[in-house]
C-alpha positions as CSV (number, residue, x, y, z in Angstrom):
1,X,-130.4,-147.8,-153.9
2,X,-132.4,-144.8,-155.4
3,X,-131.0,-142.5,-152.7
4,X,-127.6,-143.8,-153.8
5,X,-128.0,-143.3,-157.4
6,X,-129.4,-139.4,-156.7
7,X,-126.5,-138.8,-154.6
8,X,-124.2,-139.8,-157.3
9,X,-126.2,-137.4,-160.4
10,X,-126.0,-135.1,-157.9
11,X,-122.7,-134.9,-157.0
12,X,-121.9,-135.6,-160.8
13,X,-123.7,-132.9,-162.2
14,X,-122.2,-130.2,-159.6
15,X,-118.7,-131.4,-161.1
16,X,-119.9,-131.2,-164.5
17,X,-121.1,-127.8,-163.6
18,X,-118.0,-126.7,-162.0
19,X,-115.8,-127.7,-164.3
20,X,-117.7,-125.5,-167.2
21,X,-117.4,-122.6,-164.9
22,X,-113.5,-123.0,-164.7
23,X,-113.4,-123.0,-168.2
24,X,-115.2,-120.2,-168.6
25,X,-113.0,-118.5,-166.2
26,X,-115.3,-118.1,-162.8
27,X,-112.9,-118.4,-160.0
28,X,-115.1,-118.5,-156.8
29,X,-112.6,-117.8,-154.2
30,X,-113.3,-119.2,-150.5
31,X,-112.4,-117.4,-147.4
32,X,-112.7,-119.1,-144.2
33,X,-114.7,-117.9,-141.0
34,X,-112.1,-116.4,-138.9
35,X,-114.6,-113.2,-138.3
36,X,-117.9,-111.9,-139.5
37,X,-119.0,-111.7,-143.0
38,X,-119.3,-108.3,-143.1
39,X,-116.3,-107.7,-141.9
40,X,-114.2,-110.2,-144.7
41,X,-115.7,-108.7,-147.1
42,X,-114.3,-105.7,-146.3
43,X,-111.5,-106.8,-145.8
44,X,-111.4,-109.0,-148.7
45,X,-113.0,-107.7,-151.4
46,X,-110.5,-104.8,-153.1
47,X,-107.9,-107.9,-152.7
48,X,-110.5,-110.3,-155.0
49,X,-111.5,-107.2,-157.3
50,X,-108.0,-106.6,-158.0
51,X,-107.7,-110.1,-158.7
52,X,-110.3,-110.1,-161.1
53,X,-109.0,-106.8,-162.6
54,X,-105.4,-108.5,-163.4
55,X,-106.4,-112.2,-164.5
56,X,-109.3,-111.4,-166.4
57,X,-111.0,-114.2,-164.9
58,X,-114.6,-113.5,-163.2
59,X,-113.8,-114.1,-159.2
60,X,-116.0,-114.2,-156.9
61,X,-116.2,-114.4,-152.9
62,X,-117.1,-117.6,-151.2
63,X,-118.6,-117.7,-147.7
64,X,-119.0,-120.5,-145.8
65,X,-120.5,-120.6,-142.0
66,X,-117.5,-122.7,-141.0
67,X,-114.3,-123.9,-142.2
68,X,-115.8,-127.4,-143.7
69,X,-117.4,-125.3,-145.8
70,X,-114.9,-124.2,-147.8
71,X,-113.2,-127.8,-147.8
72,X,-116.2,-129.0,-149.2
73,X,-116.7,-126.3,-151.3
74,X,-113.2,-127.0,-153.0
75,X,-113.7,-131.1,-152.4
76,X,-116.6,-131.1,-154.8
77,X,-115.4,-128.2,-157.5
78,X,-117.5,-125.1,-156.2
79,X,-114.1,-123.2,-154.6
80,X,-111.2,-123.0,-156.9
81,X,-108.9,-120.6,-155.0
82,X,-108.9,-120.4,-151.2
83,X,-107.6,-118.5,-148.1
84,X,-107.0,-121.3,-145.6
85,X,-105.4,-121.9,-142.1
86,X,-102.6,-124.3,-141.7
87,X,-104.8,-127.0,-140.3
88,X,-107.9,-126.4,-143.0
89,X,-105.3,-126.0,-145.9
90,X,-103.5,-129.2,-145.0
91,X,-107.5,-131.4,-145.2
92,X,-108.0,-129.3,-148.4
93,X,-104.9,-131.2,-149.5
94,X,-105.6,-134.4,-148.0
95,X,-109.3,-134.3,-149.2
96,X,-110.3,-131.8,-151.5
97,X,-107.4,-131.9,-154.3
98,X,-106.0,-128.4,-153.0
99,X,-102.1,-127.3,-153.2
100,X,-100.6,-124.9,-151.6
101,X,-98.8,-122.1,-153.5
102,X,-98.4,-118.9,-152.0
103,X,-98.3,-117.9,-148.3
104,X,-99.3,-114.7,-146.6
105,X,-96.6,-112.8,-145.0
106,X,-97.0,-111.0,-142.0
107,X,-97.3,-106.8,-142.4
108,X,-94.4,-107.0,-139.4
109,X,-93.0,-109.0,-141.1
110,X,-92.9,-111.8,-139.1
111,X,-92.3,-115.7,-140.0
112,X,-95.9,-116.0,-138.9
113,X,-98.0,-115.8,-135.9
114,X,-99.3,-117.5,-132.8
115,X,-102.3,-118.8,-130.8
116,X,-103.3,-117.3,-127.5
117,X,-105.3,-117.9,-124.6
118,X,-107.4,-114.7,-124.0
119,X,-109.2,-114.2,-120.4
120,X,-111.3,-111.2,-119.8
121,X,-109.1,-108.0,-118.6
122,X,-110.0,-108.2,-114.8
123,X,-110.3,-111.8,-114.5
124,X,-108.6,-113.8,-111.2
125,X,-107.1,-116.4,-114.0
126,X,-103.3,-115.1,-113.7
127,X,-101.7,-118.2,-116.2
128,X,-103.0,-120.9,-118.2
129,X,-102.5,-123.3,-115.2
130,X,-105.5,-121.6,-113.5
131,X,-107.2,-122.8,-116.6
132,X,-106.0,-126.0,-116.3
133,X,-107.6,-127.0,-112.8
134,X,-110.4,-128.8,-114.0
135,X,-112.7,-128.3,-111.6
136,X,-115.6,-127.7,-113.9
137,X,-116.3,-124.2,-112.9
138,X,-115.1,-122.7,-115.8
139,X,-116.9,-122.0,-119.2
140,X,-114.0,-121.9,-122.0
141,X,-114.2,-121.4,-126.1
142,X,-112.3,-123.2,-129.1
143,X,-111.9,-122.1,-132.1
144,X,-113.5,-123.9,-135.3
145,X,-112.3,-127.7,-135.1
146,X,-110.4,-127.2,-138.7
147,X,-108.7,-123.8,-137.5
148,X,-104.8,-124.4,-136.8
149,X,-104.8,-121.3,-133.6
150,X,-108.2,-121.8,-132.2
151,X,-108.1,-125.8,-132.1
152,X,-105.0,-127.8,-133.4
153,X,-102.7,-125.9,-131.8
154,X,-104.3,-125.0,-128.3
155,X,-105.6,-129.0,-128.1
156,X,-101.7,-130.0,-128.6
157,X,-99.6,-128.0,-126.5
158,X,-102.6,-127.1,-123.9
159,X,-104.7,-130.2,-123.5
160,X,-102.8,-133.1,-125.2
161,X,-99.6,-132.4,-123.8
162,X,-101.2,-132.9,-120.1
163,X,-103.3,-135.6,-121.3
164,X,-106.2,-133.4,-120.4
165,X,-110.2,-133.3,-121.8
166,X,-111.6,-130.2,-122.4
167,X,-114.8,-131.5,-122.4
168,X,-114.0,-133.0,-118.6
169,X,-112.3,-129.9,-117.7
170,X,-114.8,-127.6,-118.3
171,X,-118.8,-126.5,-117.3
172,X,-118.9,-125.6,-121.2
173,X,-116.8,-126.0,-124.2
174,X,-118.3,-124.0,-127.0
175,X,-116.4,-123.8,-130.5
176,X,-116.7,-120.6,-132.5
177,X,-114.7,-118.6,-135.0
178,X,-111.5,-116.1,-133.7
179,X,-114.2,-113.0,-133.6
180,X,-117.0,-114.5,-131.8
181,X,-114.3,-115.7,-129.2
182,X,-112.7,-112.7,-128.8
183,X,-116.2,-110.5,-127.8
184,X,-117.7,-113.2,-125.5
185,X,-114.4,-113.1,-123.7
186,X,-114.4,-109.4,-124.1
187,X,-118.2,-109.6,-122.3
188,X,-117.7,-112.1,-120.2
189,X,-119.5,-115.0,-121.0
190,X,-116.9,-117.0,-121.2
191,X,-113.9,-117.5,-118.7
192,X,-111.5,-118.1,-121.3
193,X,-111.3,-118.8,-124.9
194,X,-108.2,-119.4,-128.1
195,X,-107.4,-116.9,-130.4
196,X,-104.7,-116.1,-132.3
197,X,-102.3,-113.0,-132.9
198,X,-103.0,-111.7,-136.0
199,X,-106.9,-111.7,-135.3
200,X,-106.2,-109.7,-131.9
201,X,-104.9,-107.4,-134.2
202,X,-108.0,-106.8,-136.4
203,X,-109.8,-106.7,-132.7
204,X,-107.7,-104.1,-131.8
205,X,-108.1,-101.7,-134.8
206,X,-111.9,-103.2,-135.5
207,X,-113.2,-103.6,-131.3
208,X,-110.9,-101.3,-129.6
209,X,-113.1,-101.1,-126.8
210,X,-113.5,-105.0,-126.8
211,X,-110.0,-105.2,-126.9
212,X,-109.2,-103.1,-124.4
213,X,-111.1,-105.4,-121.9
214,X,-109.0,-108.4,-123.3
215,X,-105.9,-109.8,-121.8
216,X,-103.1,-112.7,-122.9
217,X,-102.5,-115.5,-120.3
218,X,-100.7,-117.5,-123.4
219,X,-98.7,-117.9,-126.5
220,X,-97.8,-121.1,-128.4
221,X,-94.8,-121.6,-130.7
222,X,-94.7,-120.0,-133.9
223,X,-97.1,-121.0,-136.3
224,X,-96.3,-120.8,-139.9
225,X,-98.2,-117.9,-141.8
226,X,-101.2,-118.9,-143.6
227,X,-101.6,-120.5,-147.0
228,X,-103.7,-119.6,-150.3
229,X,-104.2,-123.2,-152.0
230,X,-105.7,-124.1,-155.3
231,X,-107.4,-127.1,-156.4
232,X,-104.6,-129.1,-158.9
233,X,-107.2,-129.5,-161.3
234,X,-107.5,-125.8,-162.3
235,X,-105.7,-125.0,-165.9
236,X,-102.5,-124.5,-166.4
237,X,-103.2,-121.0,-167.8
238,X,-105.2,-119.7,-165.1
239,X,-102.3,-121.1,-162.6
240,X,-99.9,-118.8,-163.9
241,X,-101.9,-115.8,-163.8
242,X,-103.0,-116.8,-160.3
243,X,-99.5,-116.9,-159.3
244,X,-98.6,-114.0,-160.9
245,X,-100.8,-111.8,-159.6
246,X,-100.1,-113.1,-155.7
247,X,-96.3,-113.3,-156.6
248,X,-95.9,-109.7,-157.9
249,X,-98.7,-107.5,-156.0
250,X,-97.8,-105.1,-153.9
251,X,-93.9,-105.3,-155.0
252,X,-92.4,-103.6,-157.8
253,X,-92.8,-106.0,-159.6
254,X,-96.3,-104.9,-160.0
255,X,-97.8,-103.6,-163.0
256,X,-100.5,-101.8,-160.8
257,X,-100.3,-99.1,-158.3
258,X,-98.5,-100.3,-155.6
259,X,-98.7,-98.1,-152.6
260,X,-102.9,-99.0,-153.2
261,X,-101.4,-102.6,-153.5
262,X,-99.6,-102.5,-150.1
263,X,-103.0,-100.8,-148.5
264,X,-104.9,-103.4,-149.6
265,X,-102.6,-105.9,-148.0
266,X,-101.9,-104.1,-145.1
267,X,-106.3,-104.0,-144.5
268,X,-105.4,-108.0,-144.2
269,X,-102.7,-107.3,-141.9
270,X,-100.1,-108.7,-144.4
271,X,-97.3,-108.0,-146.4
272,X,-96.7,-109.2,-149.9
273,X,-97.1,-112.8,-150.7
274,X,-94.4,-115.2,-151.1
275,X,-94.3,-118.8,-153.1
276,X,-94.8,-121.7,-150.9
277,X,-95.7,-125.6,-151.2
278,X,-97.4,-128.4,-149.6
279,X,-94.1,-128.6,-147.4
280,X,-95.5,-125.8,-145.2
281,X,-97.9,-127.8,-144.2
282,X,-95.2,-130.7,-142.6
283,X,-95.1,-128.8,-138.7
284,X,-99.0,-128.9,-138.9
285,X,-98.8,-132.8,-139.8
286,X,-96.4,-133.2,-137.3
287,X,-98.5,-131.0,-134.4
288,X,-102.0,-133.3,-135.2
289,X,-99.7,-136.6,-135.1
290,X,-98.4,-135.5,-131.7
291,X,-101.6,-134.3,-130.3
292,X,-103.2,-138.3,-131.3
293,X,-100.2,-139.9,-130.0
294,X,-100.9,-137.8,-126.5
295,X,-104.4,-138.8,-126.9
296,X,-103.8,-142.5,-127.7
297,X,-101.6,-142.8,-124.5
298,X,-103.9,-141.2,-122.4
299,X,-106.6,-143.7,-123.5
300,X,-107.4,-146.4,-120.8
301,X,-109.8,-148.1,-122.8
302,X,-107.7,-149.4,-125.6
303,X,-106.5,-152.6,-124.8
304,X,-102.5,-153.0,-125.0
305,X,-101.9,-154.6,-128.2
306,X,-104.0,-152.0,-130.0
307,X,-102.7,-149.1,-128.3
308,X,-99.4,-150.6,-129.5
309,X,-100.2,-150.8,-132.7
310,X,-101.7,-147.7,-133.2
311,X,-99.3,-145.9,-131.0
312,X,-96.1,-147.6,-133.8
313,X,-98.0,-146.3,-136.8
314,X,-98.5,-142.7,-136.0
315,X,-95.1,-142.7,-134.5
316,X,-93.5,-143.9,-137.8
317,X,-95.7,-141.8,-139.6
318,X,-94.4,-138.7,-137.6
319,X,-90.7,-139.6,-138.1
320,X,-91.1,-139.6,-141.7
321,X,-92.8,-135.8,-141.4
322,X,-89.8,-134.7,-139.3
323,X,-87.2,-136.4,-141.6
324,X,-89.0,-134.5,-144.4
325,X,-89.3,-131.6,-142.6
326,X,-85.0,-131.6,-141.8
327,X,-84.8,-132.0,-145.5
328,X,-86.4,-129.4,-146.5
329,X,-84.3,-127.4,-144.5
């Protein structure tokens, strides 16, 4: 019971806390582990100081060793503002009273990007169904379980979709962020890991020499470009300057200097932002309900009322997402 009621100050007094900081205007701003610190920080930083510089508000960077962190971070008030994946954004929603209202675009301009199967450069593995033999000889890397390209997507179209394992598949199934995949593939300490486009583009200008030892085998449908969500709860105030500032930077719209804008931007491998809402996030909803449907199928265990019954309410549950979805145009 004491354990219980320290839990609760606790988590109590870290809301108390975090809402006096948003009223004082601190913004801490989470970025999700797609690479190394160092190297977001980089790349993030003139993006956040411009932030700070426009709004007035005091922003600051928040780094978490994995996604969770960041969901958590926002779930319990200590991440305001956050740079998510499809898959992390939609349990920030779910769970952590985050909306999405901007989206990154593409610096090609793309409608968004797509997860990959990487092999090292001179390996034997020719397509993904060499992968696929499950013979347990192979060593193979997902991404973080809340990322969208390294996990969610790969485990649906890859794994789900043949009603495979990767744990029975495989020797070893590590899980690490996009960066940390790409090198051990790169080195060869792995047979074969996910990753996405737009990180293999960072490689490339980052790793060239990593990259160069790098090679495709596969490419999922498009995934929609990733989202920047805030939690509901922040004022309405600082939501329109927040909005502003993502809205108008790097477009002439801009009260700054816009070809620094479009550098900064272009550092993340993007392109202005534009507005966006939780409707994004319907495909994503639609991909994990498909992937437990697959899973649920493929389950001998369950007996044959229950995988009825379970099998009928994610089934429903994805024909509402997919009637939403053809609404939404």
């Amino acid at each position: 019971m004491n354990t219980m009621l320290k839990w609760a100050a606790t988590v109590s007094l870290a809301c108390t806390m975090s809402t006096a900081a948003v009223a004082q205007g601190v913004i801490n701003f989470g970025i999700i582990s797609t690479e190394s610190q160092q190297n977001l920080k980089t790349s993030w930083e003139p993006l956040l100081a411009d932030l700070k510089k426009k709004t007035g508000l005091d922003v600051k960077p928040f780094f978490a060793s994995d996604y969770a962190g960041v969901i958590e971070g926002m779930r319990f008030g200590k991440v305001q503002l956050a740079w998510y994946g499809n898959k992390s954004a939609m349990e920030a929603v779910d769970r952590a009273n985050g909306e999405v209202f901007v989206q990154s675009v593409p610096v090609g301009g793309e409608p968004g990007y797509w997860s990959v199967v990487i092999v090292p450069k001179d390996s034997p593995i020719k397509s993904i169904d060499d992968v696929l033999k499950c013979d347990k000889s192979l060593n193979f890397g997902l991404g973080d379980p809340n990322s969208t390209s390294g996990y969610l997507v790969p485990m649906t179209f890859v794994f789900s979709a043949k009603g495979i394992d990767p744990k029975a598949c495989f020797k070893n199934v590590t899980n690490a962020n996009h960066e940390t995949n790409a090198m051990v593939v790169a080195n060869k300490q792995v047979d074969a890991a996910t990753n996405n486009t737009e990180n293999m583009a960072l490689i490339q200008k980052n790793q060239p020499k990593a990259f160069e030892n790098i090679r495709e085998i596969w490419r999922s449908p498009l995934i929609p470009s990733d989202p920047i969500v805030w939690r509901k709860d922040l004022p309405a105030a600082q939501k329109t300057k927040i909005r502003e500032f993502f809205l108008t930077y790097g477009t002439d719209k801009s009260t700054g200097d816009i070809a620094a804008e479009k550098k900064v931007l272009a550092g993340l491998k993007w392109a202005p932002f534009r507005a966006s809402s939780d409707r994004q996030l319907l495909p994503i909803r639609i991909m994990e309900l498909t992937k437990s449907i697959a899973q649920i199928e493929a389950d001998a265990s369950l007996a044959a009322d229950a995988k009825k019954a379970k099998l009928d309410q994610l089934k429903a549950q994805k024909a509402k997402y997919e009637a939403e979805l053809a609404a939404a145009g």
